[in-house]
Structures are given as C-alpha cells and as structure tokens.
N, C-alpha and C positions, 0 to 999 in steps of 0.2 A: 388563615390566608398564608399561602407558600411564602418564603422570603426570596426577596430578588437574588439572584445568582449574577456570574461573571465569571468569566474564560478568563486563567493566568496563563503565562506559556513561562515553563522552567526549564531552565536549560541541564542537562545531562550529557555523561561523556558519549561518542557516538559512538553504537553500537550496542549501546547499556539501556537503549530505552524501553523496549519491552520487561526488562526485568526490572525498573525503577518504576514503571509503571504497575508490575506485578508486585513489589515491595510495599507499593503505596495504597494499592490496593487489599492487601493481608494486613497492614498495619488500619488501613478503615474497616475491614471485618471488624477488628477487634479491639474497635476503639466506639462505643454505642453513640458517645459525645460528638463525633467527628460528622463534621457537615457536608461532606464530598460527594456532588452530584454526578461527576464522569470522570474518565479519566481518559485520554485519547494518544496514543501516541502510533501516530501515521510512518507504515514505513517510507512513503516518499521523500520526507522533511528528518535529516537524522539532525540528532543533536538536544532535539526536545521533545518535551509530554505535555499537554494541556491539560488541565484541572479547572473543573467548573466547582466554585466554591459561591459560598453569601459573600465574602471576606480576602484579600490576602493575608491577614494575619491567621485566618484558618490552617492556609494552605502552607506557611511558614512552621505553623506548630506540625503539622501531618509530616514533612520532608525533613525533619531536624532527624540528623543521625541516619540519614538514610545515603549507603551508599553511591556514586558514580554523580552525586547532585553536584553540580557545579554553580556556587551562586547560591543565593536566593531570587523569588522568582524577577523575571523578566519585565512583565507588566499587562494589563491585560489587552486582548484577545478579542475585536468583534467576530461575533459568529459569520460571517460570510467571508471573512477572511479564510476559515477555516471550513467553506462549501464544498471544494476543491476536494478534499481527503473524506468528507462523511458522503457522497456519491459514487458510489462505484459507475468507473470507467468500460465500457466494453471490452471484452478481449482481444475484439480485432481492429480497436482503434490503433492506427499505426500501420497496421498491413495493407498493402495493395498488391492489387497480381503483378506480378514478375520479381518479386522481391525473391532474393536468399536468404531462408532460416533454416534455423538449428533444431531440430525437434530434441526436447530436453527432457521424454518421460514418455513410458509406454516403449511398447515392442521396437521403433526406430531409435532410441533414444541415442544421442550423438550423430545422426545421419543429417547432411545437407540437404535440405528441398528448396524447392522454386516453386512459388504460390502460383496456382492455375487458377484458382476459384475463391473466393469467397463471401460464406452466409454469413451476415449480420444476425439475424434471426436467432440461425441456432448457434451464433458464436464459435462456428464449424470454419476451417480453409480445407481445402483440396489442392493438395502435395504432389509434385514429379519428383521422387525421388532423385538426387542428382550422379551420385559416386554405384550406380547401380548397374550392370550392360542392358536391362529393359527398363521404358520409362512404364513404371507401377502409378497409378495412381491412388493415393492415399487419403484419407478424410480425418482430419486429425480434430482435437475441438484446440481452441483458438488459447487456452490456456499451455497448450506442452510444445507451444513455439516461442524463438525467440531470433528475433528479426539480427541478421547477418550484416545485410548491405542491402540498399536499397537497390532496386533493379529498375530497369526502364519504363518508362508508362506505358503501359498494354492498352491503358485505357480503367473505364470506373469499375467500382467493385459493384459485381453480379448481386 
C-alpha cells in the first residue's frame, strides 16, 4: 500500500528556484532512501518549490545543505492550491483584437503589431505589422507575442 504524501512549500531565494529544485532533484537521484514524489517549482510564483513528500522531516533532511534555501519548509500545501500552475494556460489568454504587442521570436522579432485576428484553436493571432509603410499581415503562433498595451474593444475573439 503507497504511503500517504503531502505538498510542503519551501521558500528559496527568487530567482534560484529552478536550480534548487534541480539540486534537490540530483541529490534524490542519489540518495535510494529518499522518499520525494515531485518536485514543482512554477515560474509564475517566485520565491518557492513545492515538494511532495510522506513527511516534513523527509523533506528537511533532502534540503539540508542545499544552497539558496531559505528557512526550513513553510508548511504544507493543499493540492488545489496549487491547480493554478499544474494547468497549462492558452497562449492567447490575455489577447484580444486591437491590442499592441511585441513579437519576441521568429523572423519580426522586436517589431510592434496590432492583433487583427485571433485562433484559440491553433493558438495562432494575425498581426498588422505597425512601424512598416504596408500593413503585412502576419500569422504568428500565440507563444512569440507579448502583449504591449491594451487596445480598444474591436469586439470578441474570432
């Protein structure tokens, strides 16, 4: 029979938590005894790493010595607290047509557009280019934008 688990939340300095969480994760490779069922550190929330253990005292012995810890842990952690970060968000939550973004990757990258269109589906907007002398229209996917200013309500997304 599994042993019941529990979500701790430990705090770390911010900016450190992908590699405290990568520390803790090399040190449970190589530790057979060690009982750590996840390890989660969401970039949205800086500051901490979640650790699904049986125990806090597990989780206390795994983090000792390990740099950028701040503390011992926090205290635990209901999982729907934590629904939020294990859900991936759409890309084009947040955009609506007439907004100004920044295309941040791919052949525009640093050019200004004005959202004409956008698929939920494919996770796609359609771009006027803005700083251009012909309005190009562009089909960008919903990841290599990054929302500027919001723009006027055109109306809903297509």
């Amino acid at each position: 029979m599994p042993k019941k688990t529990s979500i701790f939340a430990l705090r770390c300095t911010i900016g450190q938590e992908k590699s405290v969480a990568t520390l803790i994760e090399k040190r449970v490779d190589g530790n057979p005894d060690a009982d750590i069922k996840a390890i989660l550190a969401p970039e949205a929330l800086n500051g901490y790493v979640f650790i699904e253990a049986p125990s806090q005292r597990e989780v206390n012995a795994i983090i000792t010595g390990i740099p950028h810890v701040r503390g011992k842990v926090v205290g635990k952690i209901d999982i729907d607290e934590l629904e939020e970060f294990l859900i991936p968000k759409p890309s084009t939550e947040g955009i609506s047509r007439g907004d100004i973004v920044e295309i941040v990757g791919g052949p525009f990258k640093g050019e200004k557009a004005k959202v004409t269109r956008i698929d939920p589906d494919k996770q796609e907007v359609v771009l006027e280019l803005i700083e251009t002398q012909f309005l190009i229209p562009v089909k960008v996917h919903a990841d290599y934008v990054k929302l500027v200013e919001k723009g006027e309500e055109e109306g809903e997304k297509m």
